[in-house]
C-alpha positions as CSV (number, residue, x, y, z in Angstrom):
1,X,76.2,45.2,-9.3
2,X,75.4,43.9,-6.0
3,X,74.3,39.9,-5.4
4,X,70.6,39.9,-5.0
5,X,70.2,38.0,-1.1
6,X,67.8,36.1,-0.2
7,X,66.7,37.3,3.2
8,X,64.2,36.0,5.4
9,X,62.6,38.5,8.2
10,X,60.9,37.4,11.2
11,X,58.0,39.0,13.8
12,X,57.9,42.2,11.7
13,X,54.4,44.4,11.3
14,X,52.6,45.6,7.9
15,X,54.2,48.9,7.7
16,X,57.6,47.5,8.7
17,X,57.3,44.8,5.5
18,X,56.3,47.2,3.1
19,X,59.4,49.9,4.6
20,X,61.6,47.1,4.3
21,X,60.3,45.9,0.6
22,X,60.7,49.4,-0.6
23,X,64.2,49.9,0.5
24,X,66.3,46.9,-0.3
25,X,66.3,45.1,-3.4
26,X,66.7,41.6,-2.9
27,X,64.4,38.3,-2.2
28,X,62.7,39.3,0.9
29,X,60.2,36.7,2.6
30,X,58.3,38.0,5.9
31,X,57.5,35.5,8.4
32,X,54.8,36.5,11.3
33,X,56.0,34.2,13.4
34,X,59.6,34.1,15.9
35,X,62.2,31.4,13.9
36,X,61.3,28.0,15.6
37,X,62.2,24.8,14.1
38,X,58.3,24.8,12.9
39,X,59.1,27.6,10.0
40,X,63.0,26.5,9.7
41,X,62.3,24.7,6.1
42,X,60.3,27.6,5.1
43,X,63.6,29.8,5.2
44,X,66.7,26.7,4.5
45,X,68.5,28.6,1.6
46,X,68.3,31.9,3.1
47,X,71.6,33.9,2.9
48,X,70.5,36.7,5.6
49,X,67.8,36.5,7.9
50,X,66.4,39.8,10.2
51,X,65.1,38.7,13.9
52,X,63.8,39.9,17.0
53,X,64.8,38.7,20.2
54,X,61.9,35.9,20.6
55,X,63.9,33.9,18.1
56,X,66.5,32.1,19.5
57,X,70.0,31.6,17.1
58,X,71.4,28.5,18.2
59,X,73.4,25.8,17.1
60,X,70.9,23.4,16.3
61,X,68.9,26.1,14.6
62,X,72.3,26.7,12.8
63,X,72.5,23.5,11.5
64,X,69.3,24.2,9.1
65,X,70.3,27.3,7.9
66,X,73.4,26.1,5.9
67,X,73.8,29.0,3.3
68,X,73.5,31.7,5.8
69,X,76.4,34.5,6.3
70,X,74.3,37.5,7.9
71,X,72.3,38.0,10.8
72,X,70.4,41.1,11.7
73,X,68.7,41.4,15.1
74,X,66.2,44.6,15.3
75,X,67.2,44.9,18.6
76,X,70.2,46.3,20.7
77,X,70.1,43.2,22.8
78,X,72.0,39.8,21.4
79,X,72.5,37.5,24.1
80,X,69.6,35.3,21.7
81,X,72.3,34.8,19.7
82,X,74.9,31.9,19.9
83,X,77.5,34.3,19.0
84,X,80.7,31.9,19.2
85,X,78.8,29.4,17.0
86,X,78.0,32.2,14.3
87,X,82.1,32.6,14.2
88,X,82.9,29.6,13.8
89,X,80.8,29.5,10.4
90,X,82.2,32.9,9.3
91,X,78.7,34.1,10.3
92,X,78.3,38.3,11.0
93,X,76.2,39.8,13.0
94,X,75.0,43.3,13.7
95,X,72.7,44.6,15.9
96,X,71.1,47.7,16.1
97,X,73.6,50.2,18.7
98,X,71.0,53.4,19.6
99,X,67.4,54.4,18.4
100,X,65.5,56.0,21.0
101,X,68.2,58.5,22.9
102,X,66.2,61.6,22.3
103,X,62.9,60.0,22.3
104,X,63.3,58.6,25.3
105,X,64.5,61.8,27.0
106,X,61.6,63.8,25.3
107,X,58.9,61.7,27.0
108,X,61.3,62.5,30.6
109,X,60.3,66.2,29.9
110,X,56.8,65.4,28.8
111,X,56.3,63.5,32.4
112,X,57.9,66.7,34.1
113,X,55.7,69.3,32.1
114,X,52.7,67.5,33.0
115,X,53.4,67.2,36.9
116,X,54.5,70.9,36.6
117,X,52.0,72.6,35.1
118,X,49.2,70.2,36.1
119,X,48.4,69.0,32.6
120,X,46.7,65.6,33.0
121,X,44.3,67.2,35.3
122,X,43.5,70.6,33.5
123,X,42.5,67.9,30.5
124,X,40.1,66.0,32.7
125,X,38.4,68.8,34.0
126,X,38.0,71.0,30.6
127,X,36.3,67.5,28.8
128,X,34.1,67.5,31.3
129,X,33.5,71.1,30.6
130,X,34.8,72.3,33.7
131,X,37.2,75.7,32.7
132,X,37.9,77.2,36.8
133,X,41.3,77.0,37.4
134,X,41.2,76.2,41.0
135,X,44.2,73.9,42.1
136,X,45.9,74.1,38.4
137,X,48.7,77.1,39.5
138,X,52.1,75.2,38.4
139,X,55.6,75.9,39.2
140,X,58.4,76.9,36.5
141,X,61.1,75.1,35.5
142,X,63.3,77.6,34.5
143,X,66.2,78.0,37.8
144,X,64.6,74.6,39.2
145,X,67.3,72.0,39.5
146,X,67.5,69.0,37.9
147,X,69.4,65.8,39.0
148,X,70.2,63.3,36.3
149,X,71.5,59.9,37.9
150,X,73.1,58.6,34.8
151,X,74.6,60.7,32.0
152,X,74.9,58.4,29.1
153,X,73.3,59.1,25.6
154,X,69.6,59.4,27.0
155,X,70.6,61.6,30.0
156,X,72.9,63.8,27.6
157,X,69.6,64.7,25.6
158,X,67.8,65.2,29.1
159,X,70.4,67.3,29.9
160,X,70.3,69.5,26.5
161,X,66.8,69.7,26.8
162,X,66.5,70.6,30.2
163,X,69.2,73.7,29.6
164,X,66.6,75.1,26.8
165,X,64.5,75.2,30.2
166,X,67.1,77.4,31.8
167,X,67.7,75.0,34.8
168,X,70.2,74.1,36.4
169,X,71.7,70.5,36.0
170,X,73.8,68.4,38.3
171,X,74.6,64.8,37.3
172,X,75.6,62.0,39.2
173,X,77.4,59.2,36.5
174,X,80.0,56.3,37.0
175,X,81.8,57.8,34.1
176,X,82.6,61.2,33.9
177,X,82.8,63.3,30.5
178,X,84.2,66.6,31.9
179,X,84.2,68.1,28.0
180,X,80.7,67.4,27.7
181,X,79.7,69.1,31.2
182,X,81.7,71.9,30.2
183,X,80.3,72.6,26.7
184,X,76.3,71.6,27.8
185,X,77.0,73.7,31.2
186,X,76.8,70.9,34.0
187,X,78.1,69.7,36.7
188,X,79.0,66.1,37.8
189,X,78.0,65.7,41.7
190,X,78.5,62.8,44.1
191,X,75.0,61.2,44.4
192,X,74.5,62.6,48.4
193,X,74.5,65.7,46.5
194,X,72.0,65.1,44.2
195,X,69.9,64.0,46.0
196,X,69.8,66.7,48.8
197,X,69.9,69.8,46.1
198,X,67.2,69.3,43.3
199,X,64.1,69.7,42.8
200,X,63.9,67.2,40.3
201,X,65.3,63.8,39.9
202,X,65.5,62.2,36.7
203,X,66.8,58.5,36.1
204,X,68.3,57.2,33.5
205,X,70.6,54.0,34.8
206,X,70.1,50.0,33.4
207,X,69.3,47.4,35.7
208,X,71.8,46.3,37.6
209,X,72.5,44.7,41.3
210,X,74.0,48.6,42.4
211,X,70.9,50.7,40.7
212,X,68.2,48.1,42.2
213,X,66.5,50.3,44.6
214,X,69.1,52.7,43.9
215,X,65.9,55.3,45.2
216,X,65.2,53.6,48.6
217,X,63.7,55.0,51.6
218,X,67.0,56.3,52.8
219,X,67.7,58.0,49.4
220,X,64.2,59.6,49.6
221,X,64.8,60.8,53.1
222,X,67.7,62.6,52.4
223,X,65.8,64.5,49.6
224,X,64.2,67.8,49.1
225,X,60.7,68.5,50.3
226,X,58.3,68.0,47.2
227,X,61.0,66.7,45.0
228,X,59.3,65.4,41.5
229,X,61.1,62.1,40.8
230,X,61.1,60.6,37.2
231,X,61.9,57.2,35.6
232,X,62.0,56.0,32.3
233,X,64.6,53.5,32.8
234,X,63.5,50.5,34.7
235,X,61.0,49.9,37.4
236,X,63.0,47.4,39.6
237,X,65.5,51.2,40.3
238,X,62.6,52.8,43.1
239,X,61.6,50.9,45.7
240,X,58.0,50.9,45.5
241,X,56.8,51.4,48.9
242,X,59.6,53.9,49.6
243,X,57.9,55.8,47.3
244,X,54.7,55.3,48.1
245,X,55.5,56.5,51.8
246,X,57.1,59.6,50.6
247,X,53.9,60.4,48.2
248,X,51.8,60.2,50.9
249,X,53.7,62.2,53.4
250,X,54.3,65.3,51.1
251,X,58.1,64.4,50.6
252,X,58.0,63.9,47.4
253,X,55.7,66.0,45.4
254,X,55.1,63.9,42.2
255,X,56.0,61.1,39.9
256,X,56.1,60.6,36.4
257,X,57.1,56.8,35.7
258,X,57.1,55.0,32.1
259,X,58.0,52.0,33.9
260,X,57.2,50.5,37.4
261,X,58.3,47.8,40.1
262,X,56.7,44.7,39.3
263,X,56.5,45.2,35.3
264,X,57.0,42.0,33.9
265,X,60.6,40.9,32.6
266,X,62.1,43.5,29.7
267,X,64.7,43.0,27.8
268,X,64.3,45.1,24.7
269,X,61.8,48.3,24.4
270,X,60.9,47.6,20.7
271,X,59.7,43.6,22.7
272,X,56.3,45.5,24.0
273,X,55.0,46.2,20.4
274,X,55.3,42.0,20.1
275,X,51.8,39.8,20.0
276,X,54.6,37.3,22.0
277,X,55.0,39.9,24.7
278,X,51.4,40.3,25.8
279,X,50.8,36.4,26.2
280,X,53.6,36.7,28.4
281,X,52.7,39.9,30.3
282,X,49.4,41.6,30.5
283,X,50.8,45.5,31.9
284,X,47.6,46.4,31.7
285,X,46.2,43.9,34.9
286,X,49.5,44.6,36.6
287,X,49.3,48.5,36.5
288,X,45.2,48.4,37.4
289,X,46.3,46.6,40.8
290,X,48.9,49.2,41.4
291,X,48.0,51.3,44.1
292,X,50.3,54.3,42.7
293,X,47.5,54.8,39.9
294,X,45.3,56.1,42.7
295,X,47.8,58.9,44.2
296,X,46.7,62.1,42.0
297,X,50.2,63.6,42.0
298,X,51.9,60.8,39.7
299,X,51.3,59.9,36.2
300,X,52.3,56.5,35.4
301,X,52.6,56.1,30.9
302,X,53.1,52.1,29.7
303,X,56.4,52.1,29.4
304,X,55.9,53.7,26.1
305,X,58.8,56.5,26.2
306,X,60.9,54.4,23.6
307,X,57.5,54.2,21.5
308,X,57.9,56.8,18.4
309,X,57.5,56.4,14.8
310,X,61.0,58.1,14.0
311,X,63.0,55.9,16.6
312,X,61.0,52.9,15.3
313,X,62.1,54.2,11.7
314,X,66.1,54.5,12.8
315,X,65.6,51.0,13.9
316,X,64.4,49.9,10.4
317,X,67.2,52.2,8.5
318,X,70.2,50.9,11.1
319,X,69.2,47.3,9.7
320,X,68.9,48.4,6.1
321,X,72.1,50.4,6.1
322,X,73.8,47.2,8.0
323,X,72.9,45.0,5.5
324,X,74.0,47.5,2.2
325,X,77.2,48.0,4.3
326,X,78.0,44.1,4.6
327,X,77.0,43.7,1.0
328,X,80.1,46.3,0.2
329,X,82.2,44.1,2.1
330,X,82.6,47.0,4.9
331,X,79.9,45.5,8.0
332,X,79.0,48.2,10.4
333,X,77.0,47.3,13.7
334,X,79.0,44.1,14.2
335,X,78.4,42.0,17.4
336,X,81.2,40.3,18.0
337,X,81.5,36.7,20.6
């Protein structure tokens, strides 16, 4: 029989406490608030506790929690965790790896559907009760190329999805996988190549000094004429007014961005669903005084590709199977300093 543990969780909503108390058997306590030294006595003899990133793990915080031997983050981030202070008290902890791969890559094609076949606008005429089709003809995607700058786990499911299209797919990635482009049926190009020969660009890079305006006003010079560019990643990877200059001159025939320069700091997807997050950041005022909301060829989402309820669920079952797995005395999902 398993030891019962008493685990303390931390920034969680109603449905996630009740998913939580259903599926593991032990002393659970919820806490609405991030761990802060206000709510440290409320949880001092916890053995486990389950955080999100607003709640800082160092050692100070350490110090109060003396019977702890399990930390679970609900995040794929960690760096709010003093990791070499956790191993020096023989303290694990896991984070959660993937969750929102497909999901993510499945709002990239609902972006690319809607600029294609003019979507967004049929609906606003037709509520209005307006049913002439005038300026709704769309374009195909099946024998349309599509680039994908960056080939990990999300632009593998781009990639599988956009071959049920029938399109072609070039890739431009750091690190090649040539077994993968050989059983999906892609090819990896240099980036020059990309960029001259689709007719859809899709990005799916972090945030890093060499992808920061990554898609510049040189990049979108050398690209087709009415290319359809689309970013779920991060904003900070388009210049802005590159892009705005190439909307208004007919270069580039559409956008579809989740995510846009100027968005406030993000570290971790699942961070937008947090109370904490909009004190911090109000998207809604930043994306009202963004002049791309008035070009009528892009469709800008809040950054909610990451945002469905089964990649929310794989987050909740990662930290449930990572805590029955260190229970066993086998941890999966270990963070490691």
């Amino acid at each position: 029989m398993q030891k019962r543990l008493k685990i303390a969780f931390f920034e969680l909503e109603q449905w996630e406490k009740e998913y939580f108390s259903k599926n593991l058997d032990h002393d659970l306590r919820f806490i609405d608030h991030y761990l802060c030294k206000d709510n440290l006595n409320e949880v001092k003899d916890a053995d486990a506790i389950g955080i999100f990133i607003y709640s800082v793990i160092t050692k100070k915080i350490l110090d109060k929690l003396p019977k702890l031997k399990l930390i679970v983050t609900l995040s794929t981030g960690f760096d709010h965790i003093d990791l070499k202070e956790c191993k020096k008290r023989k303290i694990t902890v896991c984070n959660v790896p993937s969750y929102g791969e497909n999901t993510v890559a499945e709002h990239t094609f609902a972006l690319i559907l809607n600029l294609t076949r003019k979507i967004h606008k049929a609906y606003d005429r037709t509520v209005k009760g307006d049913f002439s089709l005038d300026g709704l003809r769309g374009t195909d995607l099946q024998g349309k190329t599509i680039g994908v700058i960056g080939a990990g786990h999300i632009g593998e499911h781009a990639i599988r999805i956009a071959k049920g299209f029938e399109m072609k797919v070039i890739a431009y990635c750091r690190t090649r996988n040539i077994k993968l482009a050989k059983r999906l049926g892609f090819k990896y190009v240099e980036l020059d190549y990309l960029l001259k020969n689709s007719d859809i660009i899709t990005l799916h890079v972090p945030e890093t000094r060499e992808t920061h305006h990554m898609i510049d006003r040189k990049a979108i010079s050398s690209m087709k004429k009415g290319v359809l560019i689309i970013n779920t990643a991060r904003g900070s990877i388009i210049d802005t007014s590159a892009l705005l200059e190439g909307l208004q001159s007919g270069k580039v025939g559409g956008a579809g961005l989740d995510v846009i320069e100027g968005e406030c700091f993000i570290r971790e997807e699942k961070q937008m669903l947090s109370r904490h997050f909009m004190k911090e950041c109000d998207l809604k005022t930043v994306l009202q005084d963004h002049i791309l909301l008035k070009q009528d060829n892009v469709i800008i989402t809040p950054h909610n590709a990451f945002n469905s309820w089964e990649a929310l669920h794989r987050i909740l079952d990662t930290t449930i199977s990572s805590i029955k797995s260190f229970l066993r005395g086998k941890p999966a999902n270990v963070v490691k300093a």
